[in-house]
FINU-891289 format. One record per residue (C-alpha): x, z, y. Coordinates in pm, whole numbers, plus 50000, padded with zeros to 5 digits. Example, Ala and Ser with C-alpha at 12.3 -4.5 7.8 and 13.67 -1.06 7.14 Angstrom:
! residues 2
512305078049550 513675071449894 
//
This chain:
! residues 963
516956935469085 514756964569152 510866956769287 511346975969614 514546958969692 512576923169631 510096933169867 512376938070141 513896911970120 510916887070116 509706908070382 512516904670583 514436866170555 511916849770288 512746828069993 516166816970202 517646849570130 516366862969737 519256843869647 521796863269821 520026894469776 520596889269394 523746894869491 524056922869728 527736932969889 528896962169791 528296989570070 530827008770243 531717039970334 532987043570660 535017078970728 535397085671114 538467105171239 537437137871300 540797150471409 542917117071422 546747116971407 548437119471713 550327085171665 547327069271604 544047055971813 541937033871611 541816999771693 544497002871925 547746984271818 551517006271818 554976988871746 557637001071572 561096990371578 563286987071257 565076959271128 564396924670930 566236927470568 565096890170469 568766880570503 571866894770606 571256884170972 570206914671059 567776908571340 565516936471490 561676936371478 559006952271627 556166954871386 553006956971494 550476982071340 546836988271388 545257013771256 548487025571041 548706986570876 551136961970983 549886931171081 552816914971218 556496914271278 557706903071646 561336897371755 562506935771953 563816923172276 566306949672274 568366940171999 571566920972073 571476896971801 567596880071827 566156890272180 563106891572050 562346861471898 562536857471449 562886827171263 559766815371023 560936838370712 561126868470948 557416865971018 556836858470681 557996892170594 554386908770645 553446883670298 556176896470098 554956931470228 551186929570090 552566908769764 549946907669532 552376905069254 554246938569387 555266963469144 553056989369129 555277018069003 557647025868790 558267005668426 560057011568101 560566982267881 558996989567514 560896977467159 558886945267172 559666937067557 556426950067696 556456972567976 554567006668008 553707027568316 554887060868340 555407084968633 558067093668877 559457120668728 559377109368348 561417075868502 564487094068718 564717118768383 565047090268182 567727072568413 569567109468435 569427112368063 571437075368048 573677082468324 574757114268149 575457096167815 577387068168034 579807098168208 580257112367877 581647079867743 584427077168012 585037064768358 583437033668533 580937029968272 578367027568537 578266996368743 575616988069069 575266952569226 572906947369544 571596935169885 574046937470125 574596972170292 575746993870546 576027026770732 573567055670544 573447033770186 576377018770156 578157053870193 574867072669945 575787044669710 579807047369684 579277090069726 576787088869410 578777064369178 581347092469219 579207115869104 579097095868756 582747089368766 582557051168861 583807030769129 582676996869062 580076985269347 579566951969470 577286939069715 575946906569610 574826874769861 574156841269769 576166828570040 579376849070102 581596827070303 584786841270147 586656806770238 586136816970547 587236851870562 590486837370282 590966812770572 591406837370855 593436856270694 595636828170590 595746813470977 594906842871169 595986873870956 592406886970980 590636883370659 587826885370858 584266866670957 584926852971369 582186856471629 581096824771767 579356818872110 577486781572103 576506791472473 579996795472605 581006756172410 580716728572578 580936705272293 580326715771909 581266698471591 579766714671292 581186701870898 578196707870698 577446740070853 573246745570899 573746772971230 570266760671303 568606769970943 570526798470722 574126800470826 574876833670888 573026841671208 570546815871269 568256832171529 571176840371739 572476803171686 569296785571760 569046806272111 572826801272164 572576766672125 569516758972287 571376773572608 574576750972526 571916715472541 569846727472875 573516730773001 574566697472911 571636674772885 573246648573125 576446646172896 576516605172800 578346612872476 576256645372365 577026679272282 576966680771926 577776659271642 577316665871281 579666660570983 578196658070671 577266636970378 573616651070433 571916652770735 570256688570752 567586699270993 570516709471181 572206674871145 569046662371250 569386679671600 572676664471683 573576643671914 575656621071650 576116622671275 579476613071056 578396608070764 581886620470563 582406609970220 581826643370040 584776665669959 586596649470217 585516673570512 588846691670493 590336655170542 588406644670823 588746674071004 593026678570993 592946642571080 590656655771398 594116676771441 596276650071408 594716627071593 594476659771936 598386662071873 599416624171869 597326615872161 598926645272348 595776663272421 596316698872259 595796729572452 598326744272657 597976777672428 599086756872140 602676741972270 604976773372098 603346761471770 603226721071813 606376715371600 604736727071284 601396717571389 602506681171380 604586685771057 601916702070895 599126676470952 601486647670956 600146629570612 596446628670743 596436605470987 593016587671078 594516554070968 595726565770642 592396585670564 590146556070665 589356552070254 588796588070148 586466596270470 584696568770529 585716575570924 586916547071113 590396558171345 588706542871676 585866572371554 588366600271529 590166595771795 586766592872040 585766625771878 589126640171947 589086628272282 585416647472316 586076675672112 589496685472396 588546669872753 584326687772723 586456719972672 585706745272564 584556735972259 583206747871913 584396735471583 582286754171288 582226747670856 581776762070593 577906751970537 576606754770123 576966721070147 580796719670155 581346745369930 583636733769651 587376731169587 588256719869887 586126747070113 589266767270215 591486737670320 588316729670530 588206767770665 591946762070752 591546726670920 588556740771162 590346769071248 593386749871338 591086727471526 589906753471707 593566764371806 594446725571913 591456726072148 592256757672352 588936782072179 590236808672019 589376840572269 587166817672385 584276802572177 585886817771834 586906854771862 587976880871619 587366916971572 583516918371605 583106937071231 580716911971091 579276930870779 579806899370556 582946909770542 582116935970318 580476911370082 582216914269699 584106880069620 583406854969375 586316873069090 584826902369155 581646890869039 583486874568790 585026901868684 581536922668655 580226894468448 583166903068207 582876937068157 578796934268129 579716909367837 582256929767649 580286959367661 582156983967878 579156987468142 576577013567987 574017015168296 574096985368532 571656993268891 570536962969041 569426966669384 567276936769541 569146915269429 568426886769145 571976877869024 570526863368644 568336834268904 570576829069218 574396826069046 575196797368853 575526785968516 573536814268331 576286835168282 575486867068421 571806862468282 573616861567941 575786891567989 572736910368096 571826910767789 574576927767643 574506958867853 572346985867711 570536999567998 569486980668291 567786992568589 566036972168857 565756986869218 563426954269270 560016953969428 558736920069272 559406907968925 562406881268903 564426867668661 566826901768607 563836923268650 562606905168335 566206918268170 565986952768300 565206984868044 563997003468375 562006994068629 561927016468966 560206996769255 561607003569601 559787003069901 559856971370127 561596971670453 558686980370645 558187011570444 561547024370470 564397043770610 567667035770679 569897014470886 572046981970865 574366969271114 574946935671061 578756933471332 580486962071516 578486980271791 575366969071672 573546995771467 570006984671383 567487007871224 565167008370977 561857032570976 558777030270831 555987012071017 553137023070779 552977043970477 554037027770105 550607010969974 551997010669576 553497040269409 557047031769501 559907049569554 562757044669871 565907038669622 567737063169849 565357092069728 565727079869346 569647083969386 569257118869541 566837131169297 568897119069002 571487131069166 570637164169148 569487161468800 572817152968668 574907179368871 572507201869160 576257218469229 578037185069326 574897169069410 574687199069739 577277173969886 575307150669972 572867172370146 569097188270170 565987167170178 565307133170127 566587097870190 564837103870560 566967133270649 570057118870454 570067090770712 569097112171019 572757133070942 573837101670944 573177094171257 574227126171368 570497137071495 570587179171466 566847178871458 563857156671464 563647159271814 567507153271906 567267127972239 569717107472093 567797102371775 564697098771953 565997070172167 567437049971860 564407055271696 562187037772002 564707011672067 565267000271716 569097016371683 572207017271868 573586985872069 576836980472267 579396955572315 582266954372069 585466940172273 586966912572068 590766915871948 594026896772078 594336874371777 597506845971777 597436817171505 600786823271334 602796796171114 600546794770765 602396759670626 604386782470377 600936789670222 599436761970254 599266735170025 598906701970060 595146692470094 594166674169781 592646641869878 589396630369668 590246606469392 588416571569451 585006574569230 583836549169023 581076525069153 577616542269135 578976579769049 576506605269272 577746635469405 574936663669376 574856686269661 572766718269679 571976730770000 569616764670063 565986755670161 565596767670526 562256782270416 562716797870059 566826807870133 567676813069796 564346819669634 563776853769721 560936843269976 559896816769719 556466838869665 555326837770045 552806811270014 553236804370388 556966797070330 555776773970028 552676756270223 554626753070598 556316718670554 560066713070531 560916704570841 563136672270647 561716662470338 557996673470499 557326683770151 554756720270035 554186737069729 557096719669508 560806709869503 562436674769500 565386654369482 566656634569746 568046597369715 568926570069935 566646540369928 569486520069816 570486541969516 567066545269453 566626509469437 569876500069241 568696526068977 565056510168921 563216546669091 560926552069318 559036577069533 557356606069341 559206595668999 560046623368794 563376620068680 565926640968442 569346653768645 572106655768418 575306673068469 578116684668308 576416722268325 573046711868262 569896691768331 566626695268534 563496677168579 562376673068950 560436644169181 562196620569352 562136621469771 563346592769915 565676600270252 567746581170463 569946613770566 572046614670293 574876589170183 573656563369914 576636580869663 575226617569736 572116630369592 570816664369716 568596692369611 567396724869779 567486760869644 565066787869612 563016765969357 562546765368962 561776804568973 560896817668586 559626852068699 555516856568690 555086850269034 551596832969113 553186813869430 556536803569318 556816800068931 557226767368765 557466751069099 560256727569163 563786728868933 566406751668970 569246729769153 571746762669089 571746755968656 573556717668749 576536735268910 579786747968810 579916779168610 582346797068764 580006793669074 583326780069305 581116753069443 577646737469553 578386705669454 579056685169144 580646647769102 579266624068794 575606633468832 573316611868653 569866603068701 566956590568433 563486582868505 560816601568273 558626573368269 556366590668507 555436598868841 553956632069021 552726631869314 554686648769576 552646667969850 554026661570234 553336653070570 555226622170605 557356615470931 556436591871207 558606570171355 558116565771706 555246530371729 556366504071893 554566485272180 553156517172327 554316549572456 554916573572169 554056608972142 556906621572155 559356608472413 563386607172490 564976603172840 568736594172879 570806615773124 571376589473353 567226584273389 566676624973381 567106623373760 564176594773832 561326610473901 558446603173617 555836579873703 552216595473747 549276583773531 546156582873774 543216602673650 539626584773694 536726611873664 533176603173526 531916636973554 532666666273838 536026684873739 535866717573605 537016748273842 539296772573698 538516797173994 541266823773864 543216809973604 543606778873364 545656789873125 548856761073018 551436753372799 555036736572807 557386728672558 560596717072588 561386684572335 565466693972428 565126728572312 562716727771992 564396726571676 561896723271457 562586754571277 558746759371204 559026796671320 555856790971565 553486779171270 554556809471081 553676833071364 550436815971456 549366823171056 550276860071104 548936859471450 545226842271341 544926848471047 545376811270910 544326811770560 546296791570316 544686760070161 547176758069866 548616730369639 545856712769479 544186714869886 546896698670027 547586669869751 543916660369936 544896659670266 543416693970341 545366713470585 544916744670779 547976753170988 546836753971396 550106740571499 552256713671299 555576699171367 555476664971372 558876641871354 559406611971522 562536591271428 563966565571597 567726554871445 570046528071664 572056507171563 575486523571585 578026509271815 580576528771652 580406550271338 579086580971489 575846573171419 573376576071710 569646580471590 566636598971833 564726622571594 562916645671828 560446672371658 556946678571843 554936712071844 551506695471817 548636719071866 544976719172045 545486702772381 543076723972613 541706692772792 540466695973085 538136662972984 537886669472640 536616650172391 535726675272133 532896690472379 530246666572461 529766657272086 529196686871925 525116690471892 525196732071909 527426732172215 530186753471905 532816742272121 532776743972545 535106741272830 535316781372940 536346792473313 539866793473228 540326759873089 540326766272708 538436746172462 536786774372363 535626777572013 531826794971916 532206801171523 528746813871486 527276784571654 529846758671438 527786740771130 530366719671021 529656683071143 533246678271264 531966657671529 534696671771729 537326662971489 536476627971466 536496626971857 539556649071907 542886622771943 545516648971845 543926656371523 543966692771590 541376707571447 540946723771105 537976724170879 537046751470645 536696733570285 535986766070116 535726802470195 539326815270243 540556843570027 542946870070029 544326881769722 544566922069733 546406937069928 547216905070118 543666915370305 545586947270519 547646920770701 544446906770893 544506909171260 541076927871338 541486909571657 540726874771562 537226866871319 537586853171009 536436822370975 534186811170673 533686778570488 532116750670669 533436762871022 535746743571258 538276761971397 541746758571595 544126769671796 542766790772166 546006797372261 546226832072154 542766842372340 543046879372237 546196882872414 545126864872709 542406893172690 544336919872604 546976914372919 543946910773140 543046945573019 546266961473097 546436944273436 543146961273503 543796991073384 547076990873593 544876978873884 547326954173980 547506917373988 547756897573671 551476884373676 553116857873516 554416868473141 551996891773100 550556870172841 552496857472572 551216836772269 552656840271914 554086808871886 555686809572198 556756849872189 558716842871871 560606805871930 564436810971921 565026783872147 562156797572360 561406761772376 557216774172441 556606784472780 552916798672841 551296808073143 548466802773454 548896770273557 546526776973924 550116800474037 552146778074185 555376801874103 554506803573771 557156790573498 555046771973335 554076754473635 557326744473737 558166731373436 554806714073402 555836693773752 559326688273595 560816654373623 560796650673265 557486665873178 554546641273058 551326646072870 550766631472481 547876603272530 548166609672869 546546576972924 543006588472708 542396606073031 542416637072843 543806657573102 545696680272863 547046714272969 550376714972769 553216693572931 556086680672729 559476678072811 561116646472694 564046650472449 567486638472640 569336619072440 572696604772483 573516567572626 
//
């Protein structure tokens, strides 16, 4: 330290601060705009609409930039298939955005399996050079497997494999529901994906398929849905049972749950049929084809099938009876968890169920153009794995896509290995990247061009929202560049420029100012209603077999089911540690992956909770944790996906087992029979928030109404003041959430981390009971006793965040006044004044509030996706949720500078701007037409601890549940 630096600081804090001035921070250089870019005002936020590519849902986002960074991704209103809302891995895309573990440019794999750097140029010469070799060699020697596509890249992609004489394309999902497109086309002649409409059903029956989680469209499920139950809260019987051998966190927001031996979905469902038909309550729509209706499904009646589904007839028939008279209804399958041998006789049997109860052209139509039909089929992957292995693929292009991790039984992983150049379009190491000869990192979504359109008439668009941080590449401009490196004569086909103006001719724009490209570009894409098709069931019983019924097990055999986690997917979000520290909204477990067992398998096989145990199958074996769960039948035991990752991947690897290496080779199902189960002779500790059943004796937190008592008006707790009340002159600012619409999908505490910048405690934090999230979901179960066997149960899922009291306890205990009651009616937090007592913790009742342990970090870049709106807190501060108080400020501001009143949804908080069931209303609880108010005086609204005399400002609306 130099002398006249020790004098100043003596001279200016005294012996407190020598020790930090040891230490100085680094200074800073801080460059003003002198001529800034017309797009850009510093410090003022701009949104830019493109398109989510976290799954093949397809939903549009708006992400939010500030000072050319995103900081978050919001739902775009516009777009037909969210409405502005995202689940929890949408707004977890901004993570996998700043990545630490991101490629930084390209690699090429040495002789001893070390990777070197090299530059852009060097790395498309060298794929040129192998592509050339590959076309000299013969046709189709060049194969490329990816991410779903459509529009601009999936017509680049099949125009450039023609330039190096190939053909062979496939575009790879996880999930491809091909026994539901082989279904169609076997019943309706479609081999097609249907559109389904949960709003326009009346009554919905779901086999094993999560709508709620990762099936297909979950966003525009969850909304849909959420409609269908504020519709029909006051139906007795419910509006939604479940049939599966595990309840899901969709299962777990039914109505009623069958719990179906498993494998005998298909079964269950044709006796559904049977049962419409012999009790003469078909639809009228179905009469020309009753005849051999009734022949076909003759053998499954519910009294024969009693045995292989575990269903009682009296239970059928009820559900038959519900499923026709609620009409129309909505019969959906096809989850992962039914995926096995028997998936397309289950296809089939909901499909025909669907005919029997009148809903074809009504809550199941054809012709929308669903891109997952354009997903490659499990031969053809088959068939790729083949070739790889025999040697007749010279240059294989993998395009975000991690085939050696996600299919089962390690065979394509092995078959890698046998093709001589592979080349990973990746932009985070996995388990192929660590196979591939070439490594050229592609931009991430919110760095890139192009479009997807994930059904007909809906034609989202992707653009950059800020400029590539690494030294990546957009994989469109790699094939155009090599392109014209292997032939700059037939290479002129595919047009001038770069990827950008390759997908601007796409979209027909003449010039960079065309009005029609302009307005896609500001809405997000293209959006218009695609008129569904006249389809007619036709007579399939000439091609269809009979349903192979399950063979009686032996006593004790387990059936293994693996199901996708509704966090990590399939793993390719496994690295967002928000995904892997936001509890799973069943199991309530963070940071690892478990099995799960019912108590009474777990007790007749001598385990307990957080026992490590070895899972054999005929495939393979893992090591997981046990995770003991009443949802899932005592001969099923069940394991998510999207764990047991092998790539270098500081959040994800080593965590969990990887459920996909117990399955089937030939990847045909998600299940396997005969599973058996060893303890290790040890036990781990498994990291959750455990579930609450709802206390007896006293009124619980979260509450249930049945329909017949959702008329009664609530009764009134009467408040007793010690103190004068507060006045909220102009506004107090309030809260409610609906208990009937909240699915506990988690996609709120996701958005309030992006929004607040929530740092993440991690693993070792959380094993302590250190947590940081400003809103968790708490679960309250209550099961009944069944009076048939559609099992009733009451497990409602509670948003629990800072209160706002109006008498709050936090405030009058804190000795440097760090928290206060401001003029608006927020518990307003002072950080600079906080020094870490946690008085206010002690004395808050809802457990709320969040201490700093340690100083939060941000692993670089991870530090670009900070809101500059909110401070960031440092260790030994309290801090919590304010309900968004920078928006509330920032619609003030534009109300003023509109010089107009401040009206109600002008202020939206994260959690409640991105909930797909919009189950969070927010708003000024002093105007009496305010939502928010309304709903606040709603006959089923009540307060948590309303007796505490807390005088909270969010209202809860009790959960309706049927009689």
């Amino acid at each position: 330290m130099k002398r006249r630096d020790f004098l100043k600081v003596i001279s200016a804090a005294g012996g407190a601060a020598v020790a930090q001035g040891c230490s100085p921070a680094p200074s800073e250089t801080l460059i003003p705009y002198l001529v800034a870019p017309d797009d850009i005002v510093a410090g003022e936020a701009a949104f830019v609409a493109t398109t989510c590519r976290e799954c093949p849902a397809g939903c549009g986002v708006l992400a939010k930039t500030v000072d050319a960074r995103v900081i978050k991704v919001e739902g775009n209103p516009e777009h037909p298939v969210n409405r502005g809302t995202l689940c929890v891995r949408g707004q977890a895309s901004v993570q996998s955005l700043y990545d630490p573990d991101r490629f930084r440019g390209p690699l090429l794999r040495r002789g001893d399996g070390s990777y070197q750097s090299m530059s852009w140029d060097d790395a498309e010469a060298a794929l040129a050079a192998k592509l050339r070799e590959a076309r000299a060699r013969g046709t189709g020697r060049v194969a490329w497997i990816g991410q779903l596509a459509t529009g601009s890249f999936e017509r680049l992609t099949r125009e450039w494999l023609a330039l190096v004489e190939s053909d062979r394309r496939l575009f790879c999902e996880t999930f491809d529901h091909e026994p539901l497109r082989r279904a169609a086309a076997m019943v309706m002649g479609r081999a097609e994906i249907p559109t389904y409409r949960f709003d326009e059903a009346n009554f919905v029956l779901s086999f094993g398929a999560d709508f709620l989680e990762t099936w297909m469209s979950n966003v525009e499920f969850t909304r849909q849905y959420a409609a269908l139950r504020r519709r029909r809260a006051t139906d007795p019987f419910g509006c939604f049972v479940f049939a599966s051998p595990r309840l899901s966190l969709t299962g777990l927001n039914a109505d009623g749950w069958v719990a179906v031996r498993a494998g005998a979905e298909a079964a269950l469902a044709l006796s559904l049929v049977h049962a419409i038909v012999a009790d003469g309550l078909s639809h009228e729509s179905v009469r020309p084809h009753l005849d051999w209706v009734r022949s076909l499904v003759a053998p499954y009646a519910p009294e024969a099938l009693t045995a292989i589904t575990d269903v009682q007839p009296a239970d059928v028939h009820a559900l038959a009876r519900q499923f026709t008279t609620a009409g129309p209804s909505l019969a959906v399958g096809g989850g992962a968890a039914t995926r096995d041998p028997h998936a397309i006789d289950l296809e089939v049997a909901v499909l025909l169920l669907n005919a029997v109860g009148g809903n074809l052209g009504r809550t199941v139509t054809f012709g929308g153009g669903s891109a997952l039909d354009g997903l490659a089929t499990r031969d053809e992957i088959l068939d790729l794995e083949r070739a790889l292995a025999h040697g007749n693929i010279d240059v294989l292009l993998v395009h975000h896509a991690n085939p050696a991790y996600a299919l089962p039984g390690g065979a394509f992983e092995s078959a890698l290995a046998r093709v001589p150049f592979v080349v990973s379009l990746a932009s985070t190491p996995d388990e192929t990247t660590a196979q591939a000869h070439l490594i050229l990192p592609d931009h991430h979504s919110l760095e890139s061009w192009g479009d997807y359109a994930p059904r007909a008439g809906v034609a989202g668009m992707l653009q950059p929202a800020m400029a590539p941080i690494l030294s990546t590449r957009a994989s469109g401009d790699v094939l155009l560049n090599v392109a014209r490196r292997l032939d700059a004569e037939r290479a002129m086909a595919l047009g001038p420029g770069d990827y950008a103006s390759y997908v601007s001719r796409f979209w027909g724009a003449l010039s960079p100012s065309d009005q029609a490209w302009t307005d896609a570009l500001k809405r997000g894409g293209r959006y218009s209603s695609a008129a569904p098709v006249a389809a007619a069931m036709r007579d399939f019983t000439g091609s269809f077999p009979a349903v192979p019924l399950p063979d009686s097990r032996p006593a004790g055999s387990l059936t293994l089911i693996a199901f996708p986690s509704p966090f990590l997917y399939d793993g390719r979000q496994a690295n967002d540690a928000w995904l892997q520290e936001i509890p799973d909204p069943v199991s309530r477990t963070v940071w690892n992956g478990w099995i799960e067992i019912h108590p009474d398998t777990a007790r007749r096989l001598g385990l307990a909770q957080d026992d490590v145990v070895g899972v054999q199958s005929a495939s393979g074996s893992v090591t997981t944790v046990v995770r003991l769960y009443e949802g899932v039948r005592p001969d099923v035991v069940a394991m998510p996906l999207g764990y047991g990752r092998r790539a270098a991947l500081r959040n994800a690897q080593a965590r969990g087992a990887r459920a996909v290496a117990l399955l089937p080779p030939d990847g045909s199902s998600w299940r396997v029979d005969g599973v058996s189960l060893v303890r290790q002779g040890r036990r781990r500790l498994i990291v959750l928030q455990a579930e609450t059943e709802m206390p007896p004796g006293r009124p619980p937190m979260a509450q249930v109404i049945r329909p017949s008592a959702s008329a009664v008006a609530r009764e009134r707790h009467l408040p007793a003041d010690l103190y004068p009340p507060h006045a909220h002159r102009e506004h107090r600012w309030g809260m409610a959430i609906d208990l009937n619409a909240c699915t506990g999908c988690s996609a709120c505490v996701a958005a309030c981390y992006a929004e607040n910048n929530v740092p993440v405690a991690g693993e070792r934090a959380c094993a302590e009971g250190r947590e940081m999230s400003w809103i968790r979901i708490e679960r309250y179960d209550a099961p009944r006793v069944p009076a048939s066997g559609v099992r009733r149960f009451e497990s409602v899922f509670l948003p629990m965040l800072c209160q706002q009291c109006d008498e709050a306890p936090c405030e009058p205990v804190c000795p440097v006044y760090a928290t206060y009651h401001n003029p608006e009616g927020l518990n307003a937090q002072v950080y600079v004044r906080c020094i870490g007592t946690r008085f206010c913790s002690n004395n808050c009742p809802y457990k709320v509030r969040r201490f700093n342990f340690s100083r939060p970090s941000w692993p670089s870049p991870l530090e670009l996706s900070l809101n500059p709106d909110v401070t960031v807190r440092s260790a030994g501060v309290m801090e919590k949720c304010t309900f968004c108080v920078q928006r509330i400020q920032a619609g003030k501001n534009v109300a003023a500078r509109e010089q107009r009143p401040f009206r109600d949804g002008d202020v939206t908080p994260a959690c409640a701007q991105t909930c797909p069931a919009q189950a969070i209303v927010f708003g000024d609880l002093n105007d009496p037409a305010s939502r928010v108010t309304r709903l606040s005086q709603d006959r089923r609204s009540y307060h948590v601890l309303e007796e505490l005399n807390t005088r909270p400002a969010i209202a809860y609306l009790k959960r309706v549940v049927p009689e």
